[in-house]
N, C-alpha and C positions, 0 to 999 in steps of 0.2 A: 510044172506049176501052171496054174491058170492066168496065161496072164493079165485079163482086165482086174483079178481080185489082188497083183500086188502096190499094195500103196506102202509107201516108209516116210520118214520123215527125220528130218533135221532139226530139232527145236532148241534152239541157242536162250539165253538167258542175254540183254543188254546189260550186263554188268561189270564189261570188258570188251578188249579187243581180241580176235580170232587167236585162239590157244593151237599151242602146235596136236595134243591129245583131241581136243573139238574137231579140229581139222580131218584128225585122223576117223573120228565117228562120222561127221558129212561123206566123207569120201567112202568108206564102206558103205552107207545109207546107198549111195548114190549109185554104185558101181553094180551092187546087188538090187536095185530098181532097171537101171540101162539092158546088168545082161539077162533079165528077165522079164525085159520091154513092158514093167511098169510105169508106177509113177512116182516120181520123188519130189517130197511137198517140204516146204521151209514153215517152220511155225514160231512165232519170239514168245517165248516165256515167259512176258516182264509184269509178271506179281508183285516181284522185291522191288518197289519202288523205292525205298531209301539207299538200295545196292547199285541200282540202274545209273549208268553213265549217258551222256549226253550222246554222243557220236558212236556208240555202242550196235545200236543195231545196224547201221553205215557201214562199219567199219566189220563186220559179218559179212553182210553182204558183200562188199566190194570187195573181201579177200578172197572169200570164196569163188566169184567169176574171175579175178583174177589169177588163181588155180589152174582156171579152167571148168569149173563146173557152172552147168543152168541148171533150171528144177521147172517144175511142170505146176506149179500153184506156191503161193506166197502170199509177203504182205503186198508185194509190186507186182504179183501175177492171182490175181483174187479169182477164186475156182466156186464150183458150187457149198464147200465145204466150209466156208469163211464165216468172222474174219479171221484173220491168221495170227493174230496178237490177244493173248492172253486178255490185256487191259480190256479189250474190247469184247468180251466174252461170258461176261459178269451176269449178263440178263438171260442168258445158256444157263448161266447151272443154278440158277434160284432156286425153278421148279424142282433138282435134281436133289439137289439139299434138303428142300420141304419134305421130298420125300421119303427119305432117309429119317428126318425127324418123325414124318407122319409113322411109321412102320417101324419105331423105335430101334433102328440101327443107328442111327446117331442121337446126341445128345448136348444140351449146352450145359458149358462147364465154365463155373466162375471160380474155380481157385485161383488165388493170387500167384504172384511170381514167388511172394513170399513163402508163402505155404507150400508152393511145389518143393524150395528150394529146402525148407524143415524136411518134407517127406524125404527128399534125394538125401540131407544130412543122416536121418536118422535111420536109414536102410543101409549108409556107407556102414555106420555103424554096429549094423547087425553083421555086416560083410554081406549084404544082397549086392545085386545088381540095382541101380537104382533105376526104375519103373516110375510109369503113373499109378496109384491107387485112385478106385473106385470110388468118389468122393459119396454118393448116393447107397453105401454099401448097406443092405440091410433096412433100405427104408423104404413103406409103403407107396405107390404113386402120390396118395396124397401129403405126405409128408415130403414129398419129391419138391411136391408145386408147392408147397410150402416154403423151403428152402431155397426153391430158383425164386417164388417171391419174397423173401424175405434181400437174398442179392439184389435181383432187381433195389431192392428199397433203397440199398446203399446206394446206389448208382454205380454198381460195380457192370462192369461190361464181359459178356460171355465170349468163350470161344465155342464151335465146336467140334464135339470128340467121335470121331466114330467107335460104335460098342466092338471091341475084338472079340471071337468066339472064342472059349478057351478051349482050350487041350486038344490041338485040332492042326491037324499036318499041311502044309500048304506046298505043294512041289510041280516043277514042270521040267519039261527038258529042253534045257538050252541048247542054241543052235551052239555053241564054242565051248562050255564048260561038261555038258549032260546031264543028267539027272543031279537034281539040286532039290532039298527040302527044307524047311521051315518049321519049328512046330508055334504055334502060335502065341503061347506064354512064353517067347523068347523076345520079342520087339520091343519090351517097354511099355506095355500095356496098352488100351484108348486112346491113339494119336490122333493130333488138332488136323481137322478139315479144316476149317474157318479160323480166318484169327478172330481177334477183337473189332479189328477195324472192315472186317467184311466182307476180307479177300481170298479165296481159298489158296489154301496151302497146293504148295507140289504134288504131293504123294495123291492128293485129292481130283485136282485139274486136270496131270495130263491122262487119267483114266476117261475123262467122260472126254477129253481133247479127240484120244484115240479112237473111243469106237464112235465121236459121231461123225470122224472124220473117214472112218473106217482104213485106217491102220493093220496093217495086213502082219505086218514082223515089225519086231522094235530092237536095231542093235545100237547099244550103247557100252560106257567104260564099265569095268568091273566093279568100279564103288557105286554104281547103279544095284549090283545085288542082293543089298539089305532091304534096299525100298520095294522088290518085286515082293516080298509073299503081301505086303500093304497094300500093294498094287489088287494085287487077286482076290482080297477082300474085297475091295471095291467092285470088283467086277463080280464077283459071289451076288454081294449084297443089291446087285441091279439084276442079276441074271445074264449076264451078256458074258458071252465067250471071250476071252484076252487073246489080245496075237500072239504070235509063238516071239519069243525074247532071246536072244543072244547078246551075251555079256563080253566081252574083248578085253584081252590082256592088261596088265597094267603097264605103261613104259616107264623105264628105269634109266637113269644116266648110267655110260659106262664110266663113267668115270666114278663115279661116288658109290653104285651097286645100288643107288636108294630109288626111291617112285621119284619123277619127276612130277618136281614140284614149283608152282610158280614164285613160291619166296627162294627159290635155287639158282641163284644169279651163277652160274658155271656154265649154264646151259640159256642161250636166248629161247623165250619160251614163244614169242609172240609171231605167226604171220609176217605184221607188219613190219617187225626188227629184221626179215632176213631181203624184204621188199630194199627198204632202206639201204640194206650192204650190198646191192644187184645181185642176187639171186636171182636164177630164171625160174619162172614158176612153174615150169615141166619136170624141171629137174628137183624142185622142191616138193611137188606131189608123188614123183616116183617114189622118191626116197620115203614121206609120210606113209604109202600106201605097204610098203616093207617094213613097216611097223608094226606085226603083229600077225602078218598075211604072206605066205610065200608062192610064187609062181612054181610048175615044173618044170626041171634042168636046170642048168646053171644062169642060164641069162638072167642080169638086173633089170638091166635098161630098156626099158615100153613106153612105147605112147598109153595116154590114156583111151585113148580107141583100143587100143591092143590089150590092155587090162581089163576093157570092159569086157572084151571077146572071150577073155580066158579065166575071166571072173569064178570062183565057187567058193561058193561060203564053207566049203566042209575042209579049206587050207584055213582058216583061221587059226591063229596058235593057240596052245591054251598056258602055254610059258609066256613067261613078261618077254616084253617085245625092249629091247636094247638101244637107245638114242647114243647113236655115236657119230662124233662130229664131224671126224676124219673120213668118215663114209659120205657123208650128205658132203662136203666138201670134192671126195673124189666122185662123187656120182653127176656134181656141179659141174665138176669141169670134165668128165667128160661131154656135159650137154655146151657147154662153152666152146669146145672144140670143135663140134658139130654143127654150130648153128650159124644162120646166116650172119654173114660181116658186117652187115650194116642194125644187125641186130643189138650185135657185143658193142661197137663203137658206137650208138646211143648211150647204153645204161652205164659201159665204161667212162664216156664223153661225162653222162651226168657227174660222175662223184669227182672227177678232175676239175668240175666247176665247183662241186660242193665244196670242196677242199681248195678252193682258191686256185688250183695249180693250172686251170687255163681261165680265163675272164666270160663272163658270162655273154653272149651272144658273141661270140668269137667269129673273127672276119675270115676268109676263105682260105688265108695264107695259114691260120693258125686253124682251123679246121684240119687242112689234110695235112700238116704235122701231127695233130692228135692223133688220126686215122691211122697215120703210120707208125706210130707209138703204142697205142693199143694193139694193132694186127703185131708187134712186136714180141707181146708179153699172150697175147691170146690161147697159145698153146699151155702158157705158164699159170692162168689166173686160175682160182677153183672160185673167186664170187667178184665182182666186179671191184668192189672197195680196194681190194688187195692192188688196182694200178700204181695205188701213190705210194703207198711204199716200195713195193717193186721198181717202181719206175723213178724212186725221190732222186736219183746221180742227175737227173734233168730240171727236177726243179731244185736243187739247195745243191749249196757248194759244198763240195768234201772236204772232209777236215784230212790230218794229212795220212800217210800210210803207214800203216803198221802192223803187227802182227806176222802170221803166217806171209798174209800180201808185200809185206816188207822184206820178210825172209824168200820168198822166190826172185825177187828182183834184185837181190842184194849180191848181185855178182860180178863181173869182169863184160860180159855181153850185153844186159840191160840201157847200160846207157849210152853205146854203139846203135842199140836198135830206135831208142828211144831220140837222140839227135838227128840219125837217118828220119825217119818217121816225121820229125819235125819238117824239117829241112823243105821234104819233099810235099809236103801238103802244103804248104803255104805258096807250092807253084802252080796246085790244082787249077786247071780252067774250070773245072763242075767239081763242086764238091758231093759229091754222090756217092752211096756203096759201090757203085762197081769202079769208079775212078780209086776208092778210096782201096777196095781188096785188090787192084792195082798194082797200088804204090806197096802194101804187104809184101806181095808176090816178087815184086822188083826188087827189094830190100834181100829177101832171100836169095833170089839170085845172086847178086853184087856183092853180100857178105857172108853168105855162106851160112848162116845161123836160122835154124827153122825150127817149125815143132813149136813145143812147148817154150823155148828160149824167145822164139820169133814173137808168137802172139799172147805170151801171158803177160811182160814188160808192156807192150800197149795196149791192154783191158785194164792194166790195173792203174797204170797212171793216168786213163781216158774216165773210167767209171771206180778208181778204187775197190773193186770187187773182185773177185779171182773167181768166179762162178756170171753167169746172165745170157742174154738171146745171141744171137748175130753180132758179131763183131762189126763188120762195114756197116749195118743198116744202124745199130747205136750210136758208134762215132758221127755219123751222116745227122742224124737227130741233136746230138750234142750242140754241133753246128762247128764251123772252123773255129771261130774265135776262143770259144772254150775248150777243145780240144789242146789248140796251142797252148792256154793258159795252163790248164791239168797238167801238160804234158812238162811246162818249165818249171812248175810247183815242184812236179817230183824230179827232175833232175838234179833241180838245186838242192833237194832233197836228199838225194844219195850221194850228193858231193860232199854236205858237210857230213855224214855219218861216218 
């Protein structure tokens, strides 16, 4: 490919915050621009001013560089092709409109909401599909101007309609699905360019967006495929060549089988909800960009440098792409594992303050306690949230033992080990792991009881848990005071049972 002619674009809507699906369209745009040393251009959509949220287009942007992705022209990197905001764009397509009217491809159209909605009643009716009818059907031009002035009179307010041609096949070949047709009496008849209020519609804008932006390929979700043969009209009715279109899978929960959807609270749909749980955002884009897209061989795990290397659009899938949570969680923590220490102990650090469980500008003593509490669970976390409850035996008292935990200590040896153990830690000079696997080690020696008998009795009266990290590096964190206290809870414990 040529590549000064490839341009793509990202054109988000301000009507939310970054969708995990949006995400996934940026990231294609982006990958198939880099590995064909294009350009990848951000455009905001914001027509829908009554849909438009405040912190909307922000909240796009900064998740996307938080990703990891730049772009090469925006509404904050203004190129020669600007501006990059829909809103601002209004006095672009005036001319483009007129013309359309001039050349009667389009038309204003004053039916009521009412009246469409008789039409759409009385065609359910018939058992049609319900369509626009040609409100002008069978009348002269001058009977035409007649009618739009006689609306006018009322002060009824037009939309307008572009004319559809009828009977008339509209097809291209996508870069992901292939050969795709339209016949033109299937859309619903002369759709609104214009509304009332003066703003063009979707299906209208990002046509002339594209080619003055010149827009090289446009890949978007597959509910983008209805509006392409609308698209090619428009691009008919100016004469200008359309880019070539790729439409991307739909993703589905595995859980539910169904499209994700954002009224599917099963599934966190947003960016910024998985910012919030410490998700890394390397390991958040890997996972996005395996949504629909497969590398070859078996390897998951790439930088995005490495993706962009081995970038081709012809691995797109054309089967729904599978949102599963336990994947993006193991893909998590493998980047958790891998990544620098003082990386994890930040975004971990963060949510042990969110969560009250250390105090917020923590002094240096309770600093490198945390440190060593996170580096504790670090191999164990898949997203950063998961410390406070993993790690709750440090902050909240255990209630008492029971269960399975009750039933391995419920023996003859337990609370031999368990007085030993006492006994001998509260002569510690340093209470530390290695002092503390120590006095373990000694206890075995002197009573002969080891294994499982040795070290399951002091995890589960220390931490209540018969599963977790490091034995001496936990206890050490517990701290002495509370160890002895766990330690004589469950004693007294197995005395009265």
């Amino acid at each position: 490919m040529a590549n000064d002619s490839i341009r793509v674009r990202y054109a988000p809507s301000p009507t939310g915050h970054l969708h995990i699906g949006n995400a996934r369209t940026a990231l294609f745009n982006y990958l198939f621009a880099r590995h064909y040393k294009g350009k990848f251009i951000i455009r905001i959509e914001d027509t829908d001013t009554k849909r438009n949220v405040a912190d909307g287009e922000k909240s796009q942007l900064d998740n996307l560089r938080w990703l990891g992705l730049d772009w090469d022209e925006g509404p904050d990197k203004p190129g020669e092709y600007g501006p990059y905001r829909q809103s601002e764009r209004f006095d672009i397509y005036k001319p483009y409109i007129q013309q359309l009217l001039d050349e009667g491809k389009a038309y204003k159209s004053y039916r009521t909401e009412d009246e469409l909605e008789a039409d759409r009643e009385a065609q359910r009716a018939r058992h049609e599909m319900p369509h626009y009818e040609y409100e002008y059907a069978g009348m002269s031009d001058d009977e035409i101007k007649a009618k739009m002035a006689e609306s006018e009179a009322k002060g009824l307010k037009p939309v307008i309609r572009f004319r559809v041609p009828e009977h008339k096949t509209y097809a291209w070949d996508d870069m992901v699905k292939g050969k795709v047709s339209f016949d033109s009496d299937t859309i619903g008849g002369d759709f609104v360019i214009v509304k009332a209020d003066g703003i063009p519609t979707y299906n209208f804008a990002v046509v002339l967006d594209d080619h003055l932006m010149k827009i090289s390929h446009v890949f978007r979700g597959d509910d983008h495929v209805a509006n392409t043969p609308k698209q090619l009209m428009v691009y008919e009715a100016f004469g200008w060549t359309p880019p070539k279109f790729g439409h991307m899978s739909l993703i589905i929960s595995k859980d539910t089988g169904k499209k994700l959807s954002k009224r599917d609270e099963t599934v966190l749909q947003f960016i910024e909800q998985y910012r919030k749980l410490g998700y890394l955002p390397d390991a958040l884009l890997n996972f996005i960009i395996l949504l629909g897209w497969s590398p070859k061989g078996e390897d998951e795990i790439y930088s995005l440098k490495e993706f962009v290397k081995m970038y081709d659009e012809k691995r797109l899938s054309k089967s729904p792409a599978t949102f599963d949570k336990k994947k993006l969680e193991w893909i998590n923590n493998q980047y958790v594992k891998s990544s620098d220490e003082d990386v994890v102990v930040d975004l971990a650090l963060q949510q042990l303050i969110q969560a009250g469980n250390v105090p917020e500008n923590p002094d240096a003593k309770t600093l490198e306690w945390a440190r060593q509490l996170i580096n504790l669970y670090k191999q164990q976390m898949s997203y950063m949230a998961q410390i406070n409850d993993m790690a709750s035996v440090f902050f909240e008292e255990p209630e008492e033992v029971s269960g399975d935990a009750l039933d391995e200590i419920s023996n003859d040896t337990a609370p031999v080990v368990l007085k030993e153990f006492s006994e001998r830690i509260k002569k510690l000079p340093i209470f530390d792991k290695v002092q503390i696997l120590a006095t373990i080690k000694a206890i075995q020696k002197d009573t002969g009881i080891k294994g499982r008998k040795l070290w399951m009795p002091i995890r589960i009266a220390v931490t209540h848990e018969m599963h977790g990290p490091e034995l001496p590096e936990s206890i050490e964190l517990v701290g002495r005071d509370k160890t002895l206290e766990h330690v004589a809870q469950t004693l007294a414990q197995l005395e009265n049972n």
